[in-house]
C-alpha positions, 0 to 999 in steps of 0.5 A: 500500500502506497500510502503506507510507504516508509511510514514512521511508527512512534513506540511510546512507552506509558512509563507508569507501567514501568518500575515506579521504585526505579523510575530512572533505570526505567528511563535509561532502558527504554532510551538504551532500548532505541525509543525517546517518547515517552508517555507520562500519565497524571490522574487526579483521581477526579476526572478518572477514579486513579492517582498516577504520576506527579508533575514534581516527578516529571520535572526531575525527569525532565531535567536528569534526561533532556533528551528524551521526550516527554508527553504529558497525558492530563487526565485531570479536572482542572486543567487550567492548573496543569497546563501551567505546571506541565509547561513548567516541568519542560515537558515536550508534549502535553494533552488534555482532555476536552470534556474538562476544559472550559477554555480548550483553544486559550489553552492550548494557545498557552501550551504552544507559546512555550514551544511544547506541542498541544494535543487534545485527547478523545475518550471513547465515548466523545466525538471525534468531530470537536477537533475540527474547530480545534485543527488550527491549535493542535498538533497532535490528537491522543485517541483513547481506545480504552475508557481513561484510568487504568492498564489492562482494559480490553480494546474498543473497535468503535474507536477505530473510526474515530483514528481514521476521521481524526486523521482526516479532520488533521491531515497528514503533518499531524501526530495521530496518538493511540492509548490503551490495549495496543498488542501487536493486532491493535496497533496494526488496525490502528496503524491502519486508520492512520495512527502513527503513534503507539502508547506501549503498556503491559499489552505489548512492552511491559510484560515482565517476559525479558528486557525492555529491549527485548519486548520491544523488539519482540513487539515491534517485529510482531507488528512489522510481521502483522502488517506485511501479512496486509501488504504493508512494508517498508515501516520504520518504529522508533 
């Protein structure tokens, strides 16, 4: 498939799947591992019924690995707050859910002046057409293809439609973000929709069988093997 050609497939692990009591050999596996985005989650046990990572964590993280790239995932409530202490810990990326902002384009605005990209994230039951209005100030778009909150939940195919009108509402110089269950079939259909980015968790990375060099490239000569089996070739991961 044409389209598909030397298409780029980000693999980022969701780093709260990791070991939290080594949160730094954590980071420098995954970076040993080849892959510098990562995926950071802040619940706030209002907007999800979880409590995860905190900004303070993620600021020292940010300064101790410059160089990796930190994408910051807000499941929050008040998200007028976070967005400023997200800006403040250097984050490269940050989302936030539009259900729970009152103000999503000032935000946003506020994110990019910092030059951190600004995406949005979509729940599976929301609609996907909100990010029509929003084109103009994201760059890029977190699909959730689970409900937000917790690891292990099973994949929703409903929200594939949704990866594919995303793609189409922002064209093709935009990030298209999956999150949640992506195992090696997941990843393929959604990659198929037109997902370029694959939050890594315990469905895939994080499964306790080896290294995390060794999952990841087990999981990514899985998906390269799904996809050649649909004639697609010539994907790079990183």
């Amino acid at each position: 498939m044409e389209e598909f050609k030397n298409k780029k497939i980000t693999i980022a692990p969701s780093i709260m799947c990791a070991d939290q009591l080594n949160m730094g050999n954590s980071i420098q596996e995954m970076l040993d591992a080849g892959l510098t985005q990562i995926h950071y989650d802040v619940m706030d046990g209002n907007y999800v019924g979880n409590i995860t990572l905190g900004f303070d964590l993620l600021k020292q993280l940010n300064r101790k690995y410059p160089t990796a790239t930190t994408e910051v995932h807000m499941m929050v409530e008040n998200v007028e707050c976070c967005v400023e202490l997200a800006i403040e810990s250097n984050c490269k990326m940050a989302a936030f859910h539009l259900g729970a902002c009152e103000s999503p384009i000032r935000q946003l605005v506020k994110i990019k002046q910092e030059g951190i990209k600004a995406g949005i994230a979509i729940n599976p039951a929301e609609s996907v057409e909100s990010l029509d209005y929003l084109k103009n100030y994201v760059d890029y778009a977190l699909i959730m293809t689970v409900e937000p909150g917790f690891s292990g939940q099973k994949f929703i195919d409903t929200t594939l439609p949704k990866i594919k009108l995303a793609r189409e509402i922002l064209g093709e110089d935009k990030a298209i973000i999956v999150d949640g269950n992506i195992t090696a079939v997941n990843a393929v259909k959604c990659i198929e929709m037109g997902a370029d980015t694959l939050i890594a968790g315990t469905s895939s990375i994080y499964t306790g069988k080896g290294s995390l060099k060794e999952t990841v490239k087990i999981f990514s000569e899985a998906v390269r093997q799904e996809l050649e089996e649909r004639g697609i070739v010539h994907v790079c991961f990183c």
